[in-house]
Backbone as CSV, one residue per row, in Angstrom:
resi,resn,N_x,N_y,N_z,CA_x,CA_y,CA_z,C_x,C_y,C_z
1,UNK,35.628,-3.524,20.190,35.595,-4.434,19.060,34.289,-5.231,19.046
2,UNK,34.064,-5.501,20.106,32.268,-6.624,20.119,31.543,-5.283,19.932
3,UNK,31.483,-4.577,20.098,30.088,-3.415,19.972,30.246,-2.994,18.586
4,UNK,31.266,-3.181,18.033,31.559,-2.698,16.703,30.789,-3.947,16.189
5,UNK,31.152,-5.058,16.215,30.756,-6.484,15.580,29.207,-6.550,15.520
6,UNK,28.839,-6.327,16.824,27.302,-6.649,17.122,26.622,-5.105,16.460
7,UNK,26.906,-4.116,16.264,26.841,-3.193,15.456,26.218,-3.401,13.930
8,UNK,27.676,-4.479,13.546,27.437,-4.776,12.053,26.698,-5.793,11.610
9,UNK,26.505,-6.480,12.677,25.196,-8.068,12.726,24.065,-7.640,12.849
10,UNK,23.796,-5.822,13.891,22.457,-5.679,13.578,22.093,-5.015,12.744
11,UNK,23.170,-4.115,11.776,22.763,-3.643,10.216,22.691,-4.782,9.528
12,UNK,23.466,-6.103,9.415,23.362,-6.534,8.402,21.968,-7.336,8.198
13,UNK,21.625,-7.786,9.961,20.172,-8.256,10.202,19.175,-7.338,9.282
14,UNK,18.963,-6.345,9.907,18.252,-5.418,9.166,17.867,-5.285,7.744
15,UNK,19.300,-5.328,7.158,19.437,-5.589,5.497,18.743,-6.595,5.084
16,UNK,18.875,-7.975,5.679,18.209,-8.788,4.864,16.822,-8.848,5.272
17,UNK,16.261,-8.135,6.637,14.741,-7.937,6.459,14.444,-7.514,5.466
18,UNK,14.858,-5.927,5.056,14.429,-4.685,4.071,14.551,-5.821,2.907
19,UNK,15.515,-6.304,2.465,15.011,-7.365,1.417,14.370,-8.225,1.207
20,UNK,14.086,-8.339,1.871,12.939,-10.392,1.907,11.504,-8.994,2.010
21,UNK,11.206,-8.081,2.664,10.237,-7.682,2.714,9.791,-7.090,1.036
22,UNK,11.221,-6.344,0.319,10.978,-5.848,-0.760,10.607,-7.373,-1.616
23,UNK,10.972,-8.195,-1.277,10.769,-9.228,-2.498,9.556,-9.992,-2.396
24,UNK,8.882,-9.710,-1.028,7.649,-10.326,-1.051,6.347,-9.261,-1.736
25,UNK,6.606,-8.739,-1.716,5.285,-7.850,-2.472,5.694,-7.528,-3.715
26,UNK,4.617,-8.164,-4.272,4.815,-8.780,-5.831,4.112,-7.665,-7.288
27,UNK,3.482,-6.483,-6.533,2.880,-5.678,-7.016,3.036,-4.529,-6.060
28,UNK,3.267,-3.401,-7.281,2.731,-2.089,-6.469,1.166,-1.225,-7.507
29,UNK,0.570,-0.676,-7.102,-0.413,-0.055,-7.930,-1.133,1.254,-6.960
30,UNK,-1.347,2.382,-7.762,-2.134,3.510,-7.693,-3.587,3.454,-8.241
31,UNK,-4.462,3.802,-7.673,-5.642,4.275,-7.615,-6.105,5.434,-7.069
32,UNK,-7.150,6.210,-7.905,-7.194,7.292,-8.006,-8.893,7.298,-7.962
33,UNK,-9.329,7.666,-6.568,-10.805,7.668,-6.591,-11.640,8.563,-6.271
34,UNK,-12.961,9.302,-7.120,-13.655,10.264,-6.669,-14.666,9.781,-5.839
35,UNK,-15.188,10.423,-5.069,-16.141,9.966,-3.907,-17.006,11.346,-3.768
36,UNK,-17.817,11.532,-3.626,-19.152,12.896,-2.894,-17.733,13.936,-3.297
37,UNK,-17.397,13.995,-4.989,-16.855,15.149,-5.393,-15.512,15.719,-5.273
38,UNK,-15.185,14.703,-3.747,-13.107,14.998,-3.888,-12.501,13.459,-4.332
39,UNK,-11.633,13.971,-4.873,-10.654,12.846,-5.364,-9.493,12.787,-4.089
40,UNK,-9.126,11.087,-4.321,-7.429,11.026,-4.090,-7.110,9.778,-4.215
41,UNK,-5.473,9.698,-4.653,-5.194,8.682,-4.972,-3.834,7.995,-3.910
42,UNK,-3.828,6.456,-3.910,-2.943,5.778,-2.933,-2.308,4.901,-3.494
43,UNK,-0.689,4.568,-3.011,-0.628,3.324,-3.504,-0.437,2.308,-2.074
44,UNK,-0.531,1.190,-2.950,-0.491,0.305,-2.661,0.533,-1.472,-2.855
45,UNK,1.199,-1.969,-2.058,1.891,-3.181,-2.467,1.372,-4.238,-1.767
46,UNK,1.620,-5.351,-2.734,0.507,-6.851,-2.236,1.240,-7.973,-2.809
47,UNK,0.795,-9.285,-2.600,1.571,-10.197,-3.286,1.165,-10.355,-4.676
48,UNK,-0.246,-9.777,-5.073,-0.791,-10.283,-6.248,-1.621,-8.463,-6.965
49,UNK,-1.514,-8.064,-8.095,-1.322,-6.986,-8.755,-3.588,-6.929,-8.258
50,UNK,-4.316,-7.495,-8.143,-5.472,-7.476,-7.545,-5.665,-6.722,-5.818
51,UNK,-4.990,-7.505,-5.723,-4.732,-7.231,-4.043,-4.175,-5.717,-3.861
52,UNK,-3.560,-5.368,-4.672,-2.742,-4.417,-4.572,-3.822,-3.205,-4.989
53,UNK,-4.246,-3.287,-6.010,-5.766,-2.533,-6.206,-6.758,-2.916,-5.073
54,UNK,-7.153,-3.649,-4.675,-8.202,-3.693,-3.580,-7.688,-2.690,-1.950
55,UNK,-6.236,-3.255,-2.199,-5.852,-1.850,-1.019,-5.619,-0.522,-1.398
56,UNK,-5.305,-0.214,-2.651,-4.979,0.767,-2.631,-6.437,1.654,-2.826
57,UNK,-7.206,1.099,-3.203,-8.558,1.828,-3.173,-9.090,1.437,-2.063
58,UNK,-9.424,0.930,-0.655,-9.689,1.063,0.235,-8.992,2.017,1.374
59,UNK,-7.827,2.036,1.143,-7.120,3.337,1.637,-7.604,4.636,1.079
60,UNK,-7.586,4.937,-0.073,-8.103,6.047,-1.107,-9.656,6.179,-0.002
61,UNK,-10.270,4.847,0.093,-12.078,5.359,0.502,-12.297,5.136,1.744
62,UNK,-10.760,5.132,2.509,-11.053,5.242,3.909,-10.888,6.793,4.566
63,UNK,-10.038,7.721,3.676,-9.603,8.987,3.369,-10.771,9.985,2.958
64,UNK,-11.182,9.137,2.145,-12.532,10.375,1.648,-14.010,10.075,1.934
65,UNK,-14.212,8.692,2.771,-15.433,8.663,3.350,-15.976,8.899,4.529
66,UNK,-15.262,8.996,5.685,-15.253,9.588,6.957,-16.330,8.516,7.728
67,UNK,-16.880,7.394,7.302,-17.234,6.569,8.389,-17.536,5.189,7.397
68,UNK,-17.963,3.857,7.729,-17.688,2.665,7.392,-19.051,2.274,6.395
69,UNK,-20.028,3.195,6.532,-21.412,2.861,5.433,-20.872,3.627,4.488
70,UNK,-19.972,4.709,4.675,-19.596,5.658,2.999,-18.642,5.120,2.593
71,UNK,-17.552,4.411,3.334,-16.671,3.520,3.214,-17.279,2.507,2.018
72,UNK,-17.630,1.412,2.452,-18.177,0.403,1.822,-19.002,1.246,0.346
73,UNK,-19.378,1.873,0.752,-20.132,2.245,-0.995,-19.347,3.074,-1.934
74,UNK,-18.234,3.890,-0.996,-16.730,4.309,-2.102,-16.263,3.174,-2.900
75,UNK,-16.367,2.008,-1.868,-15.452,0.984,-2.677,-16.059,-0.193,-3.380
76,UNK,-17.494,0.465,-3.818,-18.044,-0.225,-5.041,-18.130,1.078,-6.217
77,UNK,-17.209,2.183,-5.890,-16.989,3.063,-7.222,-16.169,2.496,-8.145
78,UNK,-16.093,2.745,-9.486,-15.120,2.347,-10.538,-13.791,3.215,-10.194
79,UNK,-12.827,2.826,-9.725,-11.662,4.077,-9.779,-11.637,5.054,-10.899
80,UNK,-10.910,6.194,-10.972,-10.914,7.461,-11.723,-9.382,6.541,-12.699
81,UNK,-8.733,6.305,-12.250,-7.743,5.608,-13.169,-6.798,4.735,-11.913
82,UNK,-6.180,3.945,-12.594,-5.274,2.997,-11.817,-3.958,2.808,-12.265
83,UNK,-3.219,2.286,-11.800,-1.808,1.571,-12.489,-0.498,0.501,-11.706
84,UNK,-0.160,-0.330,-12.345,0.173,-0.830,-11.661,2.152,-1.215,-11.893
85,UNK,2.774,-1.844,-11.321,4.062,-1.658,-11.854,4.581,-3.448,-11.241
């Protein structure tokens, strides 16, 4: 009966992480970026619909630049398209 109990205290723990975590990120958004000719796109969640674009295209130009000087100049490209929800 206690292993059953403490069972259901640590799903229910759990539960209200997965929620407080879903409710803190206030934006999700895709970006879609070409770089030296390949594309790809990431998403991303943030507290603020900006933030959420600034990661999701630094992920995108950490993927297709292969070191931190191609890095940095992917992510003064205009994205190929974006969106946000």
């Amino acid at each position: 009966m206690k292993a059953a109990l403490t069972t259901v205290g640590i799903l229910l723990f759990l539960g209200v992480i997965a929620w407080a975590m879903s409710q803190q990120a206030g934006a999700q958004c895709e970006v879609c970026v070409t770089y030296r000719g390949a594309t790809d796109c990431r998403t991303a969640r943030a507290p603020t619909e900006k933030d959420a674009l600034a990661a999701a295209q630094n992920t995108a130009c950490g993927i297709l630049s292969g070191s931190m000087t191609r890095e940095l100049e992917c992510m003064r490209t205009v994205p190929v398209s974006s969106s946000c929800q």
